[in-house]
C-alpha positions in Angstrom: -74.6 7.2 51.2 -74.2 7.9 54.8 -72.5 10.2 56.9 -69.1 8.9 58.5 -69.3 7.2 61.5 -66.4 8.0 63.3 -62.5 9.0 62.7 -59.0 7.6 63.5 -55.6 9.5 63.2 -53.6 7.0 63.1 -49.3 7.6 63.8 -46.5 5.2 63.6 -44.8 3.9 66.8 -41.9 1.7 67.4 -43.1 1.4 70.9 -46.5 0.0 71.9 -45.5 -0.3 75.7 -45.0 3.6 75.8 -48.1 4.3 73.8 -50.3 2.2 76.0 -48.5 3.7 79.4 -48.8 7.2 78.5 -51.9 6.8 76.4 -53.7 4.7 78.2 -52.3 5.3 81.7 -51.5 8.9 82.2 -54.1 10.6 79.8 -56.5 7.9 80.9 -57.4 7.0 77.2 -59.9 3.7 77.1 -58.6 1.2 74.5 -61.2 0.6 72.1 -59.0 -2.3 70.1 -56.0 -3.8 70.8 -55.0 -5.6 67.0 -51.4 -6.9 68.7 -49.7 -4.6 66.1 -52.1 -1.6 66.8 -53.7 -0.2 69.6 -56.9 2.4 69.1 -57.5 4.3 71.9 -61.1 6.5 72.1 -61.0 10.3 73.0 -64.3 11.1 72.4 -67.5 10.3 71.1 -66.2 9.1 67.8 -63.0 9.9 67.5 -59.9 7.9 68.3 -56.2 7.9 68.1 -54.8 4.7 66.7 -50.6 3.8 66.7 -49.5 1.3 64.9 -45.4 -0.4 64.7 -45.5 -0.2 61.2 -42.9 1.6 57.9 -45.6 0.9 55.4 -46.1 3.5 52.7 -49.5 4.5 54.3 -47.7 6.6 56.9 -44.8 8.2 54.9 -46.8 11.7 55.5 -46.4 11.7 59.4 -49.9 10.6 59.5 -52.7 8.3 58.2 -56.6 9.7 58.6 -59.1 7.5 58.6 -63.3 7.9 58.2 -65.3 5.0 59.5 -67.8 4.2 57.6 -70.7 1.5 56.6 -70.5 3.0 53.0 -67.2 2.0 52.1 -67.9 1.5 48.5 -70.0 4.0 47.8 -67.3 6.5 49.5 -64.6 5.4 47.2 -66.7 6.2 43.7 -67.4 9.2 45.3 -63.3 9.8 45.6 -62.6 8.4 42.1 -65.6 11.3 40.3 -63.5 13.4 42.0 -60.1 12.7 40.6 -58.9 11.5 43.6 -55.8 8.7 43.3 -56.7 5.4 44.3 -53.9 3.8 45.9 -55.9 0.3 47.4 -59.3 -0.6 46.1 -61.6 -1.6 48.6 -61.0 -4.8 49.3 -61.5 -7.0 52.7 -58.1 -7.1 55.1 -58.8 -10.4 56.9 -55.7 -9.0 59.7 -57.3 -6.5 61.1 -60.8 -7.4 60.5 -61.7 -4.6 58.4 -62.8 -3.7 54.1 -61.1 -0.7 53.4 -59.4 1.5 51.0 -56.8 4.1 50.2 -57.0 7.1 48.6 -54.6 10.4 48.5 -55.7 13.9 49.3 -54.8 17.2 47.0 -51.7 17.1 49.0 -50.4 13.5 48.9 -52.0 12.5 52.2 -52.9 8.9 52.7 -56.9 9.1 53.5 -58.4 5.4 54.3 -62.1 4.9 54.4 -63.0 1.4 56.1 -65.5 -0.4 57.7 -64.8 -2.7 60.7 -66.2 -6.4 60.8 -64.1 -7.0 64.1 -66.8 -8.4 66.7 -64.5 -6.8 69.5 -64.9 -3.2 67.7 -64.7 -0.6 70.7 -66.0 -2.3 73.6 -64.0 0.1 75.3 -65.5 1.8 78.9 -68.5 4.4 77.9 -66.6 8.0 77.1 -66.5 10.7 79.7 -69.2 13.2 77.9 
């Protein structure tokens, strides 16, 4: 099993136009995707803050984390050994171009694990190192 990729916190918006002005245009944040409903913007490296206009249950907590990974499978038996609750199986979501799943932390915390099949994946501008 390999190592995670990269990591998203993603927040709830009702507002994509703010997000993407003060985001994008006044912290200077590339946009790695733009998903119409989401945007993902890169910090660093690989880590990324994604906002999304969305109610759905996976952002009741405030926030969603998510670990990018190749080894979406083999993450999620990892998480059910551990007694972790399974909310989504992993399963392909043809709308955002991604396999993912859903588990909850100790604390009730949505965690996703997913793998993106997007072609247009973060061809945002190399990071500032």
């Amino acid at each position: 099993m390999s190592a995670f990729d990269s990591q998203i916190t993603f927040f709830s918006t009702r507002d994509l136009g703010l997000v993407r002005s003060f985001y994008g245009g006044v912290l200077g944040l590339p946009i790695a995707l733009d998903q119409g409903v989401c945007l993902i913007f890169r910090v660093s490296g690989g880590a990324y803050l994604g906002f999304c206009t969305t109610t759905s249950r996976e952002f009741e907590k405030g926030a969603l984390v998510t670990l990018v990974t190749q080894d979406v499978d083999e993450w999620a038996s990892r998480l059910r050994l551990s007694g972790a609750v399974c909310e989504k199986e992993p399963s392909p979501s043809p709308a955002f171009g991604i396999y993912n799943c859903f588990f909850r932390d100790p604390e009730g915390r949505m965690l996703e694990i997913q793998r993106f099949d997007e072609p247009a994946w973060d061809r945002s501008v190399t990071p500032r190192e």
